[in-house]
C-alpha positions as CSV (number, residue, x, y, z in Angstrom):
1,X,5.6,15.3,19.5
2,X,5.6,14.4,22.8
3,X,8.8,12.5,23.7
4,X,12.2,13.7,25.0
5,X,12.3,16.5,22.6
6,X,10.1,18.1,20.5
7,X,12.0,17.0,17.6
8,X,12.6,13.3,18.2
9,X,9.5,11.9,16.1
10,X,7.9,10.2,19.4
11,X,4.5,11.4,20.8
12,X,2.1,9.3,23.1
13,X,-0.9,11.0,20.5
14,X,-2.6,8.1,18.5
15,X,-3.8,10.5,16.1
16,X,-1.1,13.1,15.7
17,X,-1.3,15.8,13.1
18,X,0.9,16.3,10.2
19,X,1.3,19.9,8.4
20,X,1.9,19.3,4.4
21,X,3.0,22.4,1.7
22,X,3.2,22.7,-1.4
23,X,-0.2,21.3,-1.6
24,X,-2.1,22.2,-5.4
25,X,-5.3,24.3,-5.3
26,X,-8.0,22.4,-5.2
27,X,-5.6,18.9,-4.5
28,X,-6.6,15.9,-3.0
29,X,-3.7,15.6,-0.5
30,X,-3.6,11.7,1.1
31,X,-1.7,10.9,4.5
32,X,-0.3,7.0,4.5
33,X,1.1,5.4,7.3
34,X,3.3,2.6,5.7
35,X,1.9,2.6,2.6
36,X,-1.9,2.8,4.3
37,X,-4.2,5.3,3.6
38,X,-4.9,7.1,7.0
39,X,-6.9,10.5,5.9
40,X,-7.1,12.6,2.9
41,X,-8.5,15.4,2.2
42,X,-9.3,18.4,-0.9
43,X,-7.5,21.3,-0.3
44,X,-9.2,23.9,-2.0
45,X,-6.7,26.7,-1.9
46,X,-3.7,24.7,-1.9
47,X,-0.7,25.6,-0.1
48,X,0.1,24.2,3.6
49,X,-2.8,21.8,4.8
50,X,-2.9,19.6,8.2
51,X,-4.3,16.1,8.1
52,X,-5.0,14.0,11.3
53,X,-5.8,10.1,10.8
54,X,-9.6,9.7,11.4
55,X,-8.8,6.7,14.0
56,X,-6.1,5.9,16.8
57,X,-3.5,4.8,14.9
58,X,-1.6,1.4,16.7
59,X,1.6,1.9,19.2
60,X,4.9,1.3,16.6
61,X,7.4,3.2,14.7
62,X,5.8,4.1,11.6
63,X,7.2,5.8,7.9
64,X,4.0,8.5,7.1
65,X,4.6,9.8,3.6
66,X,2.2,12.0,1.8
67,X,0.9,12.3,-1.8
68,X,-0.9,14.9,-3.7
69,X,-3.3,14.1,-7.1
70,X,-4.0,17.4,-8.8
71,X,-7.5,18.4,-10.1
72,X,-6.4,16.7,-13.5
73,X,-6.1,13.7,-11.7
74,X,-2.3,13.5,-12.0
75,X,-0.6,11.5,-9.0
76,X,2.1,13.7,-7.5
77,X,5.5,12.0,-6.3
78,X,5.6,10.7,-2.8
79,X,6.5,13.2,0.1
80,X,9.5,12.4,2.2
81,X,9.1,9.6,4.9
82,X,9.0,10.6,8.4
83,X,9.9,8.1,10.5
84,X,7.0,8.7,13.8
85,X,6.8,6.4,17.0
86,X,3.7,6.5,18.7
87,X,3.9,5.2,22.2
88,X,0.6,5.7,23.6
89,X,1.3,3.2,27.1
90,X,5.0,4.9,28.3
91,X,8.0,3.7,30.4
92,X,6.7,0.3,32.0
């Protein structure tokens, strides 16, 4: 987060990192930026994992959610929406 505050959901980082817990051992954990899949990965001791999209994601107020599929292939619920500008050109 690199706006105002370091709480205020606004960073000038295309391809910020989000920290996810309660992850299932050996979970497949998937990051979506308004509903598009922007990294996944398999977390193979479960717990708290950090995903960062594997591109620059556009400048725009986004809703990232995340979603965890256990080993059994059950589809967790979706995580809570955070609401994250990224603002990558500044005060014009």
């Amino acid at each position: 987060d690199t706006g105002a505050s370091p709480t205020d959901n606004v960073t000038a980082d295309a391809t910020p990192t989000f920290t996810i817990g309660g992850v299932a051992p050996d979970a497949l954990v998937q990051l979506l930026r308004d509903g598009v899949l922007v990294a996944e990965l398999v977390s193979a001791s479960g717990g708290t994992v950090t995903l960062t999209p594997g591109a620059a994601q556009p400048d725009g107020t986004f809703a990232f959610r995340a979603v965890q599929t256990d080993r059994a292939g059950n589809v967790g619920p979706l995580g809570a929406s955070l609401q994250v500008t990224i603002d990558t050109i500044g005060p014009g």
